[in-house]
LUMZA-854107 format. One record per residue (C-alpha): residue in three letters; x, y, z; residue number from 1. Coordinates in steps of 0.1 Angstrom, whole numbers, plus 5000, padded with zeros to 4 digits. Example, Ala and Ser with C-alpha at 12.3 -4.5 7.8 and 13.67 -1.06 7.14 Angstrom:
<atoms>
residuo:east:north:up:num
ala:5123:4955:5078:1
ser:5137:4989:5071:2
</atoms>
This chain:
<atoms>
residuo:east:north:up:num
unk:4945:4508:5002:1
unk:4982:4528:4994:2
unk:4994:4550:5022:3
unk:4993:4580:5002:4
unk:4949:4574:4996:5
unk:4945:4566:5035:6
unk:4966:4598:5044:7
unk:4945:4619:5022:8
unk:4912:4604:5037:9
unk:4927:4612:5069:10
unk:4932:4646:5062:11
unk:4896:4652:5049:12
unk:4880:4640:5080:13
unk:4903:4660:5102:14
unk:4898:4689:5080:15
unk:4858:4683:5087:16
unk:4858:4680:5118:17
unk:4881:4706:5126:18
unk:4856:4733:5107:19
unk:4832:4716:5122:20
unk:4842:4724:5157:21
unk:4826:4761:5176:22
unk:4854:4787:5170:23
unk:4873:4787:5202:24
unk:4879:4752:5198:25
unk:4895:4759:5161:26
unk:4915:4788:5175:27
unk:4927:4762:5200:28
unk:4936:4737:5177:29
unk:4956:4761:5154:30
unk:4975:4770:5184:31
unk:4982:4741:5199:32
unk:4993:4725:5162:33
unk:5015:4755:5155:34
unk:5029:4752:5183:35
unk:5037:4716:5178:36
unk:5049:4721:5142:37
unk:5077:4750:5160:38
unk:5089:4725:5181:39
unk:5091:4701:5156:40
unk:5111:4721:5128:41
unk:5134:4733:5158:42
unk:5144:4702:5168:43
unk:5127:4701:5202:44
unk:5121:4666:5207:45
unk:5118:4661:5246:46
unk:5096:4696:5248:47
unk:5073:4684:5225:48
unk:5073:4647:5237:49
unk:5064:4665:5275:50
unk:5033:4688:5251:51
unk:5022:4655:5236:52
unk:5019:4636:5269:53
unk:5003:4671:5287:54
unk:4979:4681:5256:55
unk:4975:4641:5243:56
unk:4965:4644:5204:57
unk:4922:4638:5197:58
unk:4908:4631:5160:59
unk:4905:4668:5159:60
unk:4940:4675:5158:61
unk:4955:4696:5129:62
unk:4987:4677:5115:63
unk:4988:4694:5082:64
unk:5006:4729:5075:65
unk:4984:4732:5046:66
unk:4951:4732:5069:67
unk:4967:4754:5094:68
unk:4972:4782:5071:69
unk:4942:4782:5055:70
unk:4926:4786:5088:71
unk:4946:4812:5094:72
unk:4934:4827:5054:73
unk:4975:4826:5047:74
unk:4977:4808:5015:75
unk:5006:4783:5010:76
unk:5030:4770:5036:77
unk:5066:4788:5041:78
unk:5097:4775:5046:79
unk:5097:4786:5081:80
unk:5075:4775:5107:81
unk:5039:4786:5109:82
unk:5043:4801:5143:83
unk:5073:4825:5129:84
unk:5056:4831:5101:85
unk:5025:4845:5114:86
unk:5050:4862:5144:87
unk:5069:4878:5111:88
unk:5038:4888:5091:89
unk:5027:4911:5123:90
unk:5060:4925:5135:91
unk:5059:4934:5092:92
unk:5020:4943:5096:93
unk:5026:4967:5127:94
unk:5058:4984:5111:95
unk:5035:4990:5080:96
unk:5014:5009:5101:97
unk:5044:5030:5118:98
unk:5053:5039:5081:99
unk:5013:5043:5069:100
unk:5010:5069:5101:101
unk:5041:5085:5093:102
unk:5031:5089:5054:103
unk:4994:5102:5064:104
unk:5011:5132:5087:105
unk:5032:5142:5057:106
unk:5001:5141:5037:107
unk:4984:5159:5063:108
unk:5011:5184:5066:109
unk:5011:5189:5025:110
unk:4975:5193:5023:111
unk:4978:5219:5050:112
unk:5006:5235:5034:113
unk:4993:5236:4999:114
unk:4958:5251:5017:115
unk:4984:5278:5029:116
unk:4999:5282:4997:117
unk:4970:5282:4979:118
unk:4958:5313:5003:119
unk:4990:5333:4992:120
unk:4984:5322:4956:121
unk:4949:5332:4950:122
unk:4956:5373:4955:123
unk:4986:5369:4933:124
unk:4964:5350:4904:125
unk:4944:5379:4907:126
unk:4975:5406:4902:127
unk:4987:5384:4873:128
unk:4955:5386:4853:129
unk:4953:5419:4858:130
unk:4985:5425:4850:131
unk:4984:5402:4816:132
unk:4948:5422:4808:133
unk:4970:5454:4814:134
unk:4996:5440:4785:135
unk:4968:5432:4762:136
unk:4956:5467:4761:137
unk:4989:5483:4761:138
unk:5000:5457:4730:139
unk:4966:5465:4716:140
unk:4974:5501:4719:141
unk:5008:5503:4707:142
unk:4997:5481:4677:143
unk:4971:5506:4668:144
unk:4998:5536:4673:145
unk:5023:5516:4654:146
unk:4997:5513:4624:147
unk:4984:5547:4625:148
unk:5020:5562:4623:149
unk:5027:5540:4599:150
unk:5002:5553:4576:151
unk:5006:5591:4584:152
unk:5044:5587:4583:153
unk:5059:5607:4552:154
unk:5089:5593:4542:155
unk:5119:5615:4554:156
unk:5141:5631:4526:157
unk:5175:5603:4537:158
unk:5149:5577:4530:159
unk:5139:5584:4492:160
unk:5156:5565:4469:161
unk:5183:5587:4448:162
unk:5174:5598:4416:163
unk:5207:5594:4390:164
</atoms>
């Protein structure tokens, strides 16, 4: 059997048993392999030989980036370790937050302030339709003025045409 086939087997079984293990013990075993994987990628090697002998790998063990973050529902591994990952995405995930609070009070305080405005508009909506109703009648009236003069208007002696 390659290396590459019993690796993969590997990985199946641990990935079983892993998600077949109560909750805490998962949680547990995310930790404890991210926290191997930061030592690792840092360089750490007498830290991490001290964690090994102190927390001595079991079957259950997670040795693969790829099953750690999709424990942790995060999709594909990064280039930095998972432990500074997750750390990045919640420091990112709690100043999103600030910035979402901050937005909602200026929402807030627009809402409120078009409420006001929208108080102080109403009685002038109501002035300007009675002002533009007022126009109507008085363009209506000097339309009708302008048409009856119009037709009772004689035409003043300057304005006759000359007669050679």
């Amino acid at each position: 059997m390659s290396e590459d086939v019993k690796k993969k087997k590997d990985k199946k079984k641990t990935t079983s048993k892993i998600l077949s293990c109560p909750r805490d013990q998962q949680i547990d075993e995310v930790a404890v392999g991210m926290l191997r994987e930061y030592m690792h990628k840092r360089g750490y090697k007498e830290t991490l030989s001290v964690f090994d002998t102190e927390m001595p790998r079991s079957d259950v063990t997670i040795q693969s980036r790829q099953l750690m973050m999709d424990l942790l529902h995060y999709g594909s591994p990064c280039d930095s370790s998972i432990i500074e990952f997750v750390c990045k995405n919640r420091v990112n995930k709690q100043r999103l937050k600030k910035e979402i609070s901050k937005l909602d009070a200026e929402v807030q305080a627009l809402e409120q302030e078009a409420k006001t405005l929208g108080e102080e508009v109403a009685p002038l909506r109501k002035t300007l339709k009675k002002l533009k109703k007022k126009t109507e009648q008085t363009q209506e009236k000097v339309a009708k003025q302008t048409s009856a003069s119009s037709k009772k208007k004689k035409s003043h002696p300057s304005e006759r045409p000359l007669k050679n």
